[in-house]
C-alpha positions, 0 to 999 in steps of 0.5 A: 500500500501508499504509506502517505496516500488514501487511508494510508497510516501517513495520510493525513486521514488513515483507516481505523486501527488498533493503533494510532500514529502521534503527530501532525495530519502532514507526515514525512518519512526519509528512508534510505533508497540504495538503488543508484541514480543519476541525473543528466543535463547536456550529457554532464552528469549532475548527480550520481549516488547510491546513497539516497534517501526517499522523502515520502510526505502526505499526499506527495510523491516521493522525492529523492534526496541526495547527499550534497556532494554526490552532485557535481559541485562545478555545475552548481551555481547558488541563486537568491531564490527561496521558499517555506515549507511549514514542515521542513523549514526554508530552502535555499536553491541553485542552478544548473549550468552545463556547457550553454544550458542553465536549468535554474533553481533546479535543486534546493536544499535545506540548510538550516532545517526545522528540528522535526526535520534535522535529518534533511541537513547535508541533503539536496533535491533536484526538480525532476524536469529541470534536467534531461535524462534520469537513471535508475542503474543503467536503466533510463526513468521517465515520469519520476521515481517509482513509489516502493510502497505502490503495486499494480496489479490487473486481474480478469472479472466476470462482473459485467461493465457497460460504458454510457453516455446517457442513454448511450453504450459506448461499451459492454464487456461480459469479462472486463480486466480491472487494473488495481493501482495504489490509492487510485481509484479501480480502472475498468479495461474493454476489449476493441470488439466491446466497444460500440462506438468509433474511437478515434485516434488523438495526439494525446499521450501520457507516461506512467512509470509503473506502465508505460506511454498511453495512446489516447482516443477520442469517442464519436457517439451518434449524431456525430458527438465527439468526446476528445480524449474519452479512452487510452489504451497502452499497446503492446510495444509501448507497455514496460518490460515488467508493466502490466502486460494483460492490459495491452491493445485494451481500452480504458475510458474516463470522461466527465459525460461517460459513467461506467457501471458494473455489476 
């Protein structure tokens, strides 16, 4: 499960237990994350450690947090920037400069933390897009780093689901497949053949760390309504390696004029 998402025990609402959690409503949580990560801008590398630490913090995504001297000192240029954080204290910030390209502000660090917040002291944070290629290992990441605390799992349904618009099936499957993703709500997965309206395709895309690059699809219904952007779909050669690959080719819809119901 999330530690700091949903009814997750760092939420600021956590489920009922036979235990509580003493503190504020906005929890961190810094553990060590031993993989290493690099970070690329203008082929100079900018950050590599093996020694980093994962701050997970209500409701966020978790940001890596690096040693200071695990980034290239030569490429750090400070800058008067600053910001507060109630929880953390005040950050100051650098730029980036390699070769003509400058990203700046794009890492800060908290010099002079809030006591609640010590352990952030000697550690720097680089904002993920201000820099041209992340690696985990040797291995590229887009998107941003995976949540160790977050699954994904997909599993085939006998209950029926139709799609609507009003009175209209956009889609009817017997045996759906349910994508079941951490502190999200449940993605209910079609079949091409149980679609019953035109899916056009769109120039939208979007990347998922855990899945892949979704192919998005606009639906025309009767009378030649469109709905733009009304379904994705990952196909095959777009999933990740270890993604969920029971999901390939097949549609997912989500649309403000679309209701999906199920038995």
């Amino acid at each position: 499960m999330s530690l700091i998402k949903g009814s997750a025990p760092l939420a600021a609402r956590p489920a009922p237990g036979n235990y509580a959690v003493d503190g504020p409503a906005h929890r961190l949580f810094f553990e060590p994350h031993p993989r290493r990560i690099r970070a690329l801008l203008d082929g100079r590398t900018v950050l590599d450690t093996t020694r980093g630490q994962l701050l997970h913090e209500t409701n966020l995504l978790p940001v890596l947090y690096a040693p200071l001297e695990d980034l290239d000192a030569e490429l750090l240029e400070p800058t008067d920037h600053s910001t507060h954080c109630p929880f953390k204290g005040d950050a100051s910030y650098f730029s980036l400069r390699a070769g003509d390209r400058v990203a700046e502000n794009a890492v800060w660090t908290y010099r002079e933390p809030l006591e609640a917040s010590s352990w952030l002291e000697g550690y720097a944070a680089i904002y993920w897009h201000k820099v041209d290629t992340w690696l985990e290992e040797d291995d590229e990441i887009r998107g941003h780093l995976r949540d160790p605390y977050t699954r994904v799992d997909t599993r085939e349904s006998s209950r029926a689901v139709e799609v609507r618009a009003g009175d209209e099936v956009v889609a009817a499957a017997e045996r759906p497949v349910l994508l079941f993703e951490t502190s999200l709500p449940t993605r209910v997965y079609v079949r091409r053949e149980d679609v019953r309206v035109e899916l056009e395709p769109s120039s939208k895309r979007t990347y998922c760390p855990y899945k892949g690059e979704a192919t998005y699809w606009s639906a025309r219904l009767g009378g030649g309504r469109v709905l733009e952007d009304a379904a994705w779909s990952y196909e095959a050669g777009d999933l990740l390696d270890d993604g969920p690959h029971a999901i390939a080719g097949l549609v997912s819809f989500l649309h403000d004029d679309l209701e999906t119901c199920g038995s």
